[in-house]
C-alpha positions as CSV (number, residue, x, y, z in Angstrom):
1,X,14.6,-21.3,-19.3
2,X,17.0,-24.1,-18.9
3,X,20.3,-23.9,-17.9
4,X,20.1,-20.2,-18.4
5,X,21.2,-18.4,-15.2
6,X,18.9,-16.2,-13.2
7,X,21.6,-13.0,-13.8
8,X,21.9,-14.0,-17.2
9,X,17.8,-13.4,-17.8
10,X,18.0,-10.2,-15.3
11,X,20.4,-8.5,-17.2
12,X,18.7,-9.3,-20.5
13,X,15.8,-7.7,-19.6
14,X,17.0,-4.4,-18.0
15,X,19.2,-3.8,-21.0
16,X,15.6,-4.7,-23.5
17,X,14.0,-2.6,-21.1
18,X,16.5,-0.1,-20.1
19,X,14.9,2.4,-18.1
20,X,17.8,4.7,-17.9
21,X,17.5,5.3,-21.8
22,X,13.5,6.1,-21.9
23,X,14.6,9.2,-19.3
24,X,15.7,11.9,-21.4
25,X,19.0,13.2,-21.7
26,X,18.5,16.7,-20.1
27,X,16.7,14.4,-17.2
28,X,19.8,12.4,-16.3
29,X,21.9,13.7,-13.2
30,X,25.6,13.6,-14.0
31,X,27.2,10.1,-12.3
32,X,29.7,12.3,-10.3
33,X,26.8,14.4,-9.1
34,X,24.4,11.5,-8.3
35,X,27.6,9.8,-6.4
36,X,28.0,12.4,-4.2
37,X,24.3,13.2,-3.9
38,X,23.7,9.7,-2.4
39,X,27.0,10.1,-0.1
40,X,26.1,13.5,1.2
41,X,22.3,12.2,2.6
42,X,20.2,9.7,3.1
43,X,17.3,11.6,3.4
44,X,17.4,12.3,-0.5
45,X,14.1,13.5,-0.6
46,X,15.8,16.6,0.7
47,X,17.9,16.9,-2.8
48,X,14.5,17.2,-4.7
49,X,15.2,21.1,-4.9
50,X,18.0,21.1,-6.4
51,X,17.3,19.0,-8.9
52,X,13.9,20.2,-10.1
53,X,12.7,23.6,-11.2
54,X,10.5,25.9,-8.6
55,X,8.1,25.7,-11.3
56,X,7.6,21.9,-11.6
57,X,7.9,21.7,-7.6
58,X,4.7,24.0,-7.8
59,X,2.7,21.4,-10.1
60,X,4.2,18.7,-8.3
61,X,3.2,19.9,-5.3
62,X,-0.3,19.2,-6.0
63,X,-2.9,16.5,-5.5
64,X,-4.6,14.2,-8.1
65,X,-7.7,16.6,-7.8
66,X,-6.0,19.8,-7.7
67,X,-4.5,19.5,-10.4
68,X,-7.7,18.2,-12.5
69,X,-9.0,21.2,-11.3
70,X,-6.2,23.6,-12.4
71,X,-6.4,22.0,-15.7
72,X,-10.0,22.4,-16.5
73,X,-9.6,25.8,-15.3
74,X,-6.8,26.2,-18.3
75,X,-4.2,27.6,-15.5
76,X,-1.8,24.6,-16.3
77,X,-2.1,22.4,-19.4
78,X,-1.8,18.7,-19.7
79,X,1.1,18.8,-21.1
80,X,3.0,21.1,-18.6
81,X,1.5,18.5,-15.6
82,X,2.6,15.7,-17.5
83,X,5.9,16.6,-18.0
84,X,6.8,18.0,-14.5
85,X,5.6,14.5,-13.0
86,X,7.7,12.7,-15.9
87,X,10.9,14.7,-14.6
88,X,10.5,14.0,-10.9
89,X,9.8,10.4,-11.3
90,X,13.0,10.5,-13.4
91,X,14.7,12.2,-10.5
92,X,13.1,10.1,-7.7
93,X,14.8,6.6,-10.0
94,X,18.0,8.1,-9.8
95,X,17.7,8.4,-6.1
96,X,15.7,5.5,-4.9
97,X,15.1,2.9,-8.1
98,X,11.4,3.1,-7.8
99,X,10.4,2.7,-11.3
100,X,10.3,-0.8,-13.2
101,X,8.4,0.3,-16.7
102,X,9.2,4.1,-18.3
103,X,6.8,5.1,-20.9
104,X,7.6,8.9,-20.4
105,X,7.0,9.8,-24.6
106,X,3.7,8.0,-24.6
107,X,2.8,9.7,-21.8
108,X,3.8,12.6,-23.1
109,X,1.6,12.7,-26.5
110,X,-1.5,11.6,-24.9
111,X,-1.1,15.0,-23.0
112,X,-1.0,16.8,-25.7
113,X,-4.1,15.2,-27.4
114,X,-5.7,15.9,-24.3
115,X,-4.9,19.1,-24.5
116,X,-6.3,19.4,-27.8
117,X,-9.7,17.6,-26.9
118,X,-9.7,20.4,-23.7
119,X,-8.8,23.1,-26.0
120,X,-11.5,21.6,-29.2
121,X,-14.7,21.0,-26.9
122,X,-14.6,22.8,-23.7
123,X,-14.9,19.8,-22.2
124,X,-12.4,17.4,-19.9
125,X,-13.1,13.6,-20.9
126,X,-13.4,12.3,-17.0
127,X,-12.7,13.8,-13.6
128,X,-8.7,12.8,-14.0
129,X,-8.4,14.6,-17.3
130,X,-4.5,15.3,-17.6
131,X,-3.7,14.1,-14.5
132,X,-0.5,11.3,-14.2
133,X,-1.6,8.2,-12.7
134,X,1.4,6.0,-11.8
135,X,0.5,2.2,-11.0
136,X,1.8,-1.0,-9.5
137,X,4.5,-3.0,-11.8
138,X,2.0,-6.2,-11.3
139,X,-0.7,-4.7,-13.5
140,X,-0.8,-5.5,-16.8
141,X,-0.4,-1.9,-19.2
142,X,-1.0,-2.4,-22.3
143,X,2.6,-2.4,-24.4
144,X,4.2,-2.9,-21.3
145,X,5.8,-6.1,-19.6
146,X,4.4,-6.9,-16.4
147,X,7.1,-9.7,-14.3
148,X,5.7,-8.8,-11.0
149,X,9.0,-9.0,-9.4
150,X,9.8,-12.6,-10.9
151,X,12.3,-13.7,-13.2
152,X,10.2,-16.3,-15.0
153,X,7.7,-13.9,-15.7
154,X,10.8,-11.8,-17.1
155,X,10.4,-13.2,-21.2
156,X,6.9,-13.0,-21.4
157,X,5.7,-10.5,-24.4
158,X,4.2,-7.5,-23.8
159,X,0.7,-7.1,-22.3
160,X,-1.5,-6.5,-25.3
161,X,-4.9,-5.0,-22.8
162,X,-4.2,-2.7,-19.5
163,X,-6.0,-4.6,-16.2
164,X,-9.4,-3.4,-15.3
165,X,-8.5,-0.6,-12.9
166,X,-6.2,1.0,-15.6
167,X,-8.4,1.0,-18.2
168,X,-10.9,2.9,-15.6
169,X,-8.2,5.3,-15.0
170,X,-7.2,6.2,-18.6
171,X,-11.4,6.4,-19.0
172,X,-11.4,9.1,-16.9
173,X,-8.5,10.8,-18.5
174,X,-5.4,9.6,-16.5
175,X,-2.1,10.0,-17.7
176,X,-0.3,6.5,-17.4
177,X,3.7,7.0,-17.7
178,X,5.2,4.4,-15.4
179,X,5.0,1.1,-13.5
180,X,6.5,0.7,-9.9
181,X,8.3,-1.5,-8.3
182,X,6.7,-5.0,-6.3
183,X,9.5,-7.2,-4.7
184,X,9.7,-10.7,-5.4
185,X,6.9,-12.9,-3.8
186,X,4.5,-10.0,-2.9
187,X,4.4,-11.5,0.3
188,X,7.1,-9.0,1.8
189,X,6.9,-5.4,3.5
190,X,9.9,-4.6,1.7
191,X,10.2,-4.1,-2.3
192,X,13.4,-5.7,-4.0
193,X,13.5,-8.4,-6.6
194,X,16.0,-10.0,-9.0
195,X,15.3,-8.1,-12.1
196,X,14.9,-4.0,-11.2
197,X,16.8,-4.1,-7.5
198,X,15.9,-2.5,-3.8
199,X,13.4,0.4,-3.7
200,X,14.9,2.8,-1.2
201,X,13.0,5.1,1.4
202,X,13.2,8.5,0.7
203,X,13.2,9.3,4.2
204,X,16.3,7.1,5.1
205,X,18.1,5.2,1.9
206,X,19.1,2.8,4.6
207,X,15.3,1.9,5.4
208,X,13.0,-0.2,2.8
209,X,10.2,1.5,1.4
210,X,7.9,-0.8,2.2
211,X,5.9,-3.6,0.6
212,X,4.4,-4.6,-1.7
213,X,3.7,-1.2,-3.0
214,X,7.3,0.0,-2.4
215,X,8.1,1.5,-5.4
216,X,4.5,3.6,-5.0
217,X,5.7,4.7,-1.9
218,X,8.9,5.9,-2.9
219,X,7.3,7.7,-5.9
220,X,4.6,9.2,-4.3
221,X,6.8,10.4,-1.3
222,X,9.2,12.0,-3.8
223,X,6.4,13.3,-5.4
224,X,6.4,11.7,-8.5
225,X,3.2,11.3,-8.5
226,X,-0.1,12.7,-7.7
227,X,-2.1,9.4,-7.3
228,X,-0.8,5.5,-7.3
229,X,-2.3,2.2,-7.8
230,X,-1.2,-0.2,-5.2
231,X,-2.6,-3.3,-4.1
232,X,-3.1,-5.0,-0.9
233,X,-3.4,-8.9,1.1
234,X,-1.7,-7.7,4.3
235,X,-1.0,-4.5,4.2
236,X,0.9,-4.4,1.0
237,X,-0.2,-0.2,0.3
238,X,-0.8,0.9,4.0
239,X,2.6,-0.2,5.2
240,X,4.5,1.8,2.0
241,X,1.8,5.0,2.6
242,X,2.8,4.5,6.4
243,X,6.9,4.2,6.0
244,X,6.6,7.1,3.2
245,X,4.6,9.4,5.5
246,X,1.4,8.9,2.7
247,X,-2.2,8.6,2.5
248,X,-3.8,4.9,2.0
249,X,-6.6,2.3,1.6
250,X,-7.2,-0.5,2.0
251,X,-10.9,-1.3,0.8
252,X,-12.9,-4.3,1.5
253,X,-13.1,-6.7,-0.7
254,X,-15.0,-7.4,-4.3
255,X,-15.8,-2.9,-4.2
256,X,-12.4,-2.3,-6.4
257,X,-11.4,-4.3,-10.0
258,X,-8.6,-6.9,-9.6
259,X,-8.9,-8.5,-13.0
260,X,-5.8,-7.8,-15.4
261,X,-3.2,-8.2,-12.5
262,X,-0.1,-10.7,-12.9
263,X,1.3,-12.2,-9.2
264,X,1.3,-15.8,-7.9
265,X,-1.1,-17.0,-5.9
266,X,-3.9,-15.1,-8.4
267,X,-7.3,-17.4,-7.7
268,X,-6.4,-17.7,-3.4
269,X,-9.8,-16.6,-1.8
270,X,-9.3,-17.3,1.6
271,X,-8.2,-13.7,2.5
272,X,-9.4,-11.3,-0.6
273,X,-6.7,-9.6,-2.3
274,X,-8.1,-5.4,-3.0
275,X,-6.9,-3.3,-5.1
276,X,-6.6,0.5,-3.4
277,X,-5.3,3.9,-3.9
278,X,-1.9,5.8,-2.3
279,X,-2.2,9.6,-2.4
280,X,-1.3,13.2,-0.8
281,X,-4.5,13.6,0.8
282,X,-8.0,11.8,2.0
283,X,-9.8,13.8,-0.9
284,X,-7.4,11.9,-3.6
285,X,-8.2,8.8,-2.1
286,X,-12.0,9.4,-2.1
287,X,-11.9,10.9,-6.2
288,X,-10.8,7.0,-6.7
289,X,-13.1,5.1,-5.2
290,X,-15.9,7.6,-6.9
291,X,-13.9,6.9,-10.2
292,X,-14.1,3.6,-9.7
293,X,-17.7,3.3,-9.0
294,X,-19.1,5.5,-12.0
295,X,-17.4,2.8,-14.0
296,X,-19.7,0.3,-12.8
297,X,-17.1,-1.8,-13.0
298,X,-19.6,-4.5,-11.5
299,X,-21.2,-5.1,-15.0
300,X,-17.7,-6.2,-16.6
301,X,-16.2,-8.1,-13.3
302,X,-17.7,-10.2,-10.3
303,X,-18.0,-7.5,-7.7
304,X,-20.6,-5.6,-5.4
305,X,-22.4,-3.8,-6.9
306,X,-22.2,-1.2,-4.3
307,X,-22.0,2.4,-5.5
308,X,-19.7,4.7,-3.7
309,X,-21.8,6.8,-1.5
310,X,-19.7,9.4,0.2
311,X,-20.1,10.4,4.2
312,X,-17.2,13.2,4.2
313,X,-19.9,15.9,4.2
314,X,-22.4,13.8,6.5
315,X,-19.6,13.3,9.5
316,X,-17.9,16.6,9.4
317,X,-20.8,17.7,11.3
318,X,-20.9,14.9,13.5
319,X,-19.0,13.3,16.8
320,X,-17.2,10.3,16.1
321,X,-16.7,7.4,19.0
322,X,-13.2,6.5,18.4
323,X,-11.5,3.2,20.1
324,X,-8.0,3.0,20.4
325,X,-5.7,0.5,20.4
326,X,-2.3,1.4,21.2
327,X,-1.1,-2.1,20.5
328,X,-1.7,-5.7,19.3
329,X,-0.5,-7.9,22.7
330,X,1.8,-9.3,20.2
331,X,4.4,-6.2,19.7
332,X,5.0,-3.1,20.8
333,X,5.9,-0.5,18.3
334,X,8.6,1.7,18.3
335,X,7.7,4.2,21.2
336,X,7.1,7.4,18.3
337,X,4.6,5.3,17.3
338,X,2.7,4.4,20.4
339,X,3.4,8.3,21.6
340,X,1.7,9.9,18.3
341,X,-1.2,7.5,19.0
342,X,-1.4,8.9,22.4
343,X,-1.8,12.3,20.6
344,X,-4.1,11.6,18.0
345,X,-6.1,10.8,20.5
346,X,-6.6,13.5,23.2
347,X,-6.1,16.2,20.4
348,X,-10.1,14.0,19.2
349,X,-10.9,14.1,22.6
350,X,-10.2,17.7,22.7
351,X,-11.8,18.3,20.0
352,X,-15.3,16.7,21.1
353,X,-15.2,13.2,20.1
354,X,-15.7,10.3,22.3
355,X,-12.2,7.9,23.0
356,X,-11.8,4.9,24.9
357,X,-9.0,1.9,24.9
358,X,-10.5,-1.1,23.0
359,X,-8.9,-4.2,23.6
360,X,-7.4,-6.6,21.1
361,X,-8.7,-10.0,20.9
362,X,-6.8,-13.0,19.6
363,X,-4.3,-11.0,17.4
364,X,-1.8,-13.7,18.0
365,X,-3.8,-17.0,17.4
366,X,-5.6,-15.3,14.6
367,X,-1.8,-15.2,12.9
368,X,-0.8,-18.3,13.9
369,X,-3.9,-20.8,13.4
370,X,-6.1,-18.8,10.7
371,X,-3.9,-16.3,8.9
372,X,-0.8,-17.6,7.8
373,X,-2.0,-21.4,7.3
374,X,-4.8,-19.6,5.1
375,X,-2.1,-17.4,3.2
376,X,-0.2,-20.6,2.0
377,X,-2.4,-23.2,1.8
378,X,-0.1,-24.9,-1.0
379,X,2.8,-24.4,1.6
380,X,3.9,-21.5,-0.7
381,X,4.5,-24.0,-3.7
382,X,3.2,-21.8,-6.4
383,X,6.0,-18.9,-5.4
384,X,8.7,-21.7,-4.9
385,X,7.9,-23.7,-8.7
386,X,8.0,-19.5,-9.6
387,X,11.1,-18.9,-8.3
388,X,12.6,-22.4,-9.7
389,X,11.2,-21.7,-13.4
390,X,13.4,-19.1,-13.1
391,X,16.5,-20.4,-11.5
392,X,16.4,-17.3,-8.7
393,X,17.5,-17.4,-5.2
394,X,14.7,-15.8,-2.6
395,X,15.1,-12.9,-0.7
396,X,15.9,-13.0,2.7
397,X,12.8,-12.2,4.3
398,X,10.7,-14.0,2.2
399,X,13.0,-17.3,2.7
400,X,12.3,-16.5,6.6
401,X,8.8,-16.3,5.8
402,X,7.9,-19.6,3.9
403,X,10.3,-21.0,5.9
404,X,7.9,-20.9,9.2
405,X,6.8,-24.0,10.3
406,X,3.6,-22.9,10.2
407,X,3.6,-22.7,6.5
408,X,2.6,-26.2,5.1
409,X,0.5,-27.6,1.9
410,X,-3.3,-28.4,3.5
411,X,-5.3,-30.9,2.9
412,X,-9.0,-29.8,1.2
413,X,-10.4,-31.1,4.6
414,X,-7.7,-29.1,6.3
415,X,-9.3,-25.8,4.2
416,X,-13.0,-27.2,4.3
417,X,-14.9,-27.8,7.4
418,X,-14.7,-32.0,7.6
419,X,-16.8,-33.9,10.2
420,X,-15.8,-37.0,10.8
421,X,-18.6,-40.1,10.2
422,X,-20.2,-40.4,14.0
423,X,-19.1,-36.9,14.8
424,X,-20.9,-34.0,16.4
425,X,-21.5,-31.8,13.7
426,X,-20.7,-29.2,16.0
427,X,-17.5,-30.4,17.2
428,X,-14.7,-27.1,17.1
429,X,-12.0,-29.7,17.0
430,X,-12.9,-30.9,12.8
431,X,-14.1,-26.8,12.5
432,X,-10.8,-26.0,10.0
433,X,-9.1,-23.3,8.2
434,X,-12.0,-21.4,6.6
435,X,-14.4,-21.9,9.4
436,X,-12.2,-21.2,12.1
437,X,-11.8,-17.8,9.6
438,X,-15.8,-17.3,9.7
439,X,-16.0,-18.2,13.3
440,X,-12.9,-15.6,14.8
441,X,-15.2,-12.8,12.2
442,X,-18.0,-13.5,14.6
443,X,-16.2,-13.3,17.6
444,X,-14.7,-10.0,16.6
445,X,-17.6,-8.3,15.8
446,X,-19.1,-9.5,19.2
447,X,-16.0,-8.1,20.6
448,X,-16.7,-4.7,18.4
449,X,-20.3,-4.2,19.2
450,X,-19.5,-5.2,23.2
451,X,-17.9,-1.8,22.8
452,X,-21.5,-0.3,23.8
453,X,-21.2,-1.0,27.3
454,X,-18.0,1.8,27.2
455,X,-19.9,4.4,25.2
456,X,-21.6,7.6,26.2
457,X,-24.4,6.7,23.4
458,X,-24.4,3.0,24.1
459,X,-23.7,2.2,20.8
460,X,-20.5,0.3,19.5
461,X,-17.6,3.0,18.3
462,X,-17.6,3.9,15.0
463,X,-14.2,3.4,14.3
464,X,-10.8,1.9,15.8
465,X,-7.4,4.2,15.4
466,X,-3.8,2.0,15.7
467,X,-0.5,1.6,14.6
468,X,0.1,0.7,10.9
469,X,3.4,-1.5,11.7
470,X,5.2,-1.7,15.3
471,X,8.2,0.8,13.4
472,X,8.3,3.4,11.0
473,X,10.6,1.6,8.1
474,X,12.3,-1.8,8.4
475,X,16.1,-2.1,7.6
476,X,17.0,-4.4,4.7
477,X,16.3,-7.9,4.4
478,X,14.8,-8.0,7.6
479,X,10.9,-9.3,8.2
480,X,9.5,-7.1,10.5
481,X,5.7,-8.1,12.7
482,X,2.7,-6.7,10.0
483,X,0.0,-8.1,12.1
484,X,-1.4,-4.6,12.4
485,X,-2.1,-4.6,8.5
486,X,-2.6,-8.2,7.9
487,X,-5.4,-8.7,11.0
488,X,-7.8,-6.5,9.2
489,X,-7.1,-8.3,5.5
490,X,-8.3,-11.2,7.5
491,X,-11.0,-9.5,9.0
492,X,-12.3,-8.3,6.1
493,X,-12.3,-4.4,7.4
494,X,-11.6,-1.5,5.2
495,X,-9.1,0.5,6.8
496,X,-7.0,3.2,5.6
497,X,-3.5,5.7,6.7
498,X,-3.0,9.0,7.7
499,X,0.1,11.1,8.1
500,X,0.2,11.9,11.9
501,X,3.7,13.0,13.4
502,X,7.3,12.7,13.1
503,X,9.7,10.6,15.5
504,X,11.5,12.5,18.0
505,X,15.0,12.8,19.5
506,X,12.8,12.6,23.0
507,X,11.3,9.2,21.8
508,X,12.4,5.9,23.7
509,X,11.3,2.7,25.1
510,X,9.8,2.8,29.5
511,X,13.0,2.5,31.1
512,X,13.0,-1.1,32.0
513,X,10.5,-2.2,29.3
514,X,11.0,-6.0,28.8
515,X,10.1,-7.9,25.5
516,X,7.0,-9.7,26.1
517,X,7.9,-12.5,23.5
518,X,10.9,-12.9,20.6
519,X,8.9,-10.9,17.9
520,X,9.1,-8.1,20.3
521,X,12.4,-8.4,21.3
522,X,13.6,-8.5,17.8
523,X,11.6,-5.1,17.1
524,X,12.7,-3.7,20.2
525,X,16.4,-3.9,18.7
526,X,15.6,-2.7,15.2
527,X,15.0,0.8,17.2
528,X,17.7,2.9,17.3
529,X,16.9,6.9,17.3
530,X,19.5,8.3,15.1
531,X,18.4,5.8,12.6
532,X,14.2,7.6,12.7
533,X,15.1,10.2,14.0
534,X,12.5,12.8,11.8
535,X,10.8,9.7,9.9
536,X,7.3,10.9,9.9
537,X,4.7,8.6,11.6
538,X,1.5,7.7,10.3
539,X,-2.1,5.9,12.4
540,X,-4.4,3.5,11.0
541,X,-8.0,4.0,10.6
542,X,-10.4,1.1,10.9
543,X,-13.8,0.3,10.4
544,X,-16.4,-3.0,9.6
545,X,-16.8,-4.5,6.3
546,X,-17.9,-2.4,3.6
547,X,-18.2,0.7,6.0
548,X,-15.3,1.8,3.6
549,X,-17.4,5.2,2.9
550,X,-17.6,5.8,6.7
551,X,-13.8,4.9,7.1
552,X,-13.1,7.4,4.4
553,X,-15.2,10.2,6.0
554,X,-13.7,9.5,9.6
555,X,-10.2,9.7,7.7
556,X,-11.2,13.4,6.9
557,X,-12.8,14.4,10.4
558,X,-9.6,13.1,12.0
559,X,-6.8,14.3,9.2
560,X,-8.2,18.1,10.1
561,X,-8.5,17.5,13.1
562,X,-4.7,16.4,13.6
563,X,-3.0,18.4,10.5
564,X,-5.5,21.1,9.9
């Protein structure tokens, strides 16, 4: 790019790509109104009714599989879906800037060629028939640009093929009509970048909406969408379902298509990047992965080849033996958070499933000598070269991120397990990055199945409930503690987010509660009531690798058991 400066580029590209001018005209809210909109609330998912029809709030009311069902059953037609999601996505940009690409016209006449296939055969052309499927700005849609929050990626043509998981989508009759906004480096649980701006909460303008998957979040929450594509290394869609008050997951690795997706650090295999699903509902979530898998998608990618084999029916009639860990040893969450958790759990007990504390192990060394040295093993070289190609400063909490000492290139032998010559090949001190990965996997499945001496059955618990994040929303530019997301990406455990509460005026730190380390102290003073005051608050379900069918179906047992 030259001497070409980064604003120069930005501004380029949002007036070639000018979202404001794909919305149409009857779409737009007046400046004035919009102006005093934003002044009047920041909770602007609140101004959603005034700006929509009770008509389109009905449809957009609706899940991904409702509505699929509503259209086979000829009570709404594509078209009608279609454009009631294209209008509050439109609304929920204005409010929040979630959106990066708008194709609402395109959108708009594969609806009604759906509708005429429908209306021709009888017949829907996949289980999504009609139904809008937004998806993550860093997958590639065909006749779309994909920067993935970078300006170097800004002057790249147009993507000429859609990334695996969207072809699967549009397959089973998806309606594609926008891209979301990721923030700059991926690496962040907040979404803002140089070329589309700050993704705002819904909930509280003066909150992020999470990252990666911000602008997901935000959509979804408004809903603007029925069903998003997100993606995930440490909690990059559980944080935005969590801070949006959605539903999540995170699956293991290799069950869901990454292929087709544009973001540095593409290749890394240390901790396995998943592609996952943001919804209204566990049923949503589950219609994906079943999507997903009748795709086979193993035969055009390297992936199991594990079918998805759904437990929902098998564990409703069964009782679940729940740990619960109300927090990591490294940070205390906000107290609404450890309080819902508290009530999640004696409303299972109550219900006739077993509960017991389970103990953390390690959460802090796992960060500090496996995780982060294993996220940036080129001491986050390929985002900073990125970043330089395109003349842009970083972000705040990124900066603070790479910044860490503990970020730093690594040697192969650093990665690899190296043995010196006349060593003990056993020797823990030469057992580096990857194996120290392997070996803290053993140990915490040792410490999961040790969970049998504090059973009723005497066999380990099924799954683990916890917090998401120690708060519900993170003020701007600020890096908050995502351990709780990032220990399972290391782990390797599917894991997934349910809607579980609200915060409280009541809600407050033990009087006399001290900080048990800086990281705590520093989330301790991010809480200040007024500013969550009514966020909703969201739990974390957990299970063991590639249980992700039994994490889904304990994700139903406890969602009715907690917001039947």
């Amino acid at each position: 790019m030259g001497s070409v400066s980064w604003q120069t580029v930005a501004e380029q590209q949002r007036f070639q790509r000018n979202r404001a001018s794909a919305i149409p005209a009857e779409w737009v809210i007046p400046p004035f109104k919009l102006i005093e909109a934003r002044r009047s609330t920041t909770r602007v998912i609140h101004l959603l009714p005034r700006l929509l029809s009770h008509h389109e709030l009905q449809i957009t009311a609706l899940g991904a599989a409702a509505l699929a069902a509503k259209i086979r059953d000829g009570e709404y037609s594509c078209l009608q879906v279609t454009e009631a999601f294209c209008h509050q996505a439109a609304v929920a940009q204005q409010l929040t800037n979630c959106l990066t690409e708008v194709f609402f016209a395109e959108a708009l006449d594969r609806a009604r060629r759906l509708d005429d296939v429908l209306k021709t055969t009888g017949k829907p052309i996949g289980p999504l028939h009609g139904v809008p499927v937004s998806v993550k700005d860093h997958y590639n849609v065909k006749g779309c640009y994909t920067t993935a929050g970078y300006i170097s990626y800004a002057e790249c043509p147009v993507k000429d093929k859609d990334a695996h998981i969207v072809d699967i989508m549009r397959s089973a009759g998806a309606v594609l009509y926008a891209k979301t906004n990721n923030p700059q480096c991926m690496m962040v649980l907040e979404t803002v970048s140089n070329i589309y701006g700050r993704t705002l909460n819904p909930w509280n303008t003066r909150l992020g909406a999470g990252g990666s998957s911000g602008g997901e979040g935000s959509l979804l929450a408004q809903h603007g969408s029925p069903l998003g594509v997100g993606s995930d290394v440490g909690g990059s869609i559980r944080v935005p379902a969590a801070f949006n008050g959605l539903y999540g997951f995170k699956p293991s690795g290799k069950r869901v298509p990454t292929s087709g997706w544009e973001c540095t650090m593409t290749g890394s295999e240390s901790i396995t990047a998943v592609a996952g699903p943001l919804g209204h509902n566990v049923q949503d979530l589950e219609l994906f992965f079943q999507i997903v898998s009748d795709a086979k998608p193993w035969l055009k990618e390297p992936l199991l080849a594990m079918p998805w084999r759904s437990q929902i029916e098998a564990l409703e009639k069964q009782k679940l033996t729940i740990g619960v860990m109300l927090w990591d040893e490294v940070v205390m969450p906000h107290p609404y958070i450890t309080r819902v958790v508290k009530e999640v759990a004696a409303k299972l007990k109550k219900a006739g499933h077993e509960v017991f504390d389970f103990k953390p192990y390690d959460h802090k060394r796992s960060w500090d000598d496996i995780l982060l040295p294993l996220y940036f093993t080129d001491g986050g070289l390929d985002i900073k070269q990125t970043l330089f190609a395109g003349n842009e400063p970083i972000f705040p909490s990124a900066k603070r991120l790479l910044d860490d000492p503990i970020v730093k290139a690594r040697s192969v032998h650093e990665i690899w397990k190296h043995v010196l010559v006349g060593a003990c090949s056993d020797d823990s001190t030469h057992s580096q990055l990857n194996n120290a990965r392997d070996g803290y996997r053993v140990e915490y499945l040792q410490k999961w199945a040790e969970t049998a001496s504090a059973t009723a059955s005497g066999k380990p618990m099924d799954m683990l409930i916890c917090p998401v994040a120690p708060l519900q929303g993170a003020p701007h530019d600020v890096k908050p503690w995502w351990g709780y997301c990032s220990q399972w990406n290391l782990l390797d455990y599917p894991s997934g987010v349910i809607p579980a509460g609200t915060v409280l005026e009541s809600d407050a730190y033990p009087q006399g509660y001290e900080p048990v380390n800086e990281l705590d102290r520093e989330n301790m003073e991010l809480y200040d009531n007024d500013m969550y005051l009514g966020m909703p608050v969201t739990i974390q379900v957990v299970g063991l690798t590639h249980e992700d069918e039994k994490v889904m179906g304990a994700m139903n047992v406890i969602d009715r058991v907690i917001n039947a």
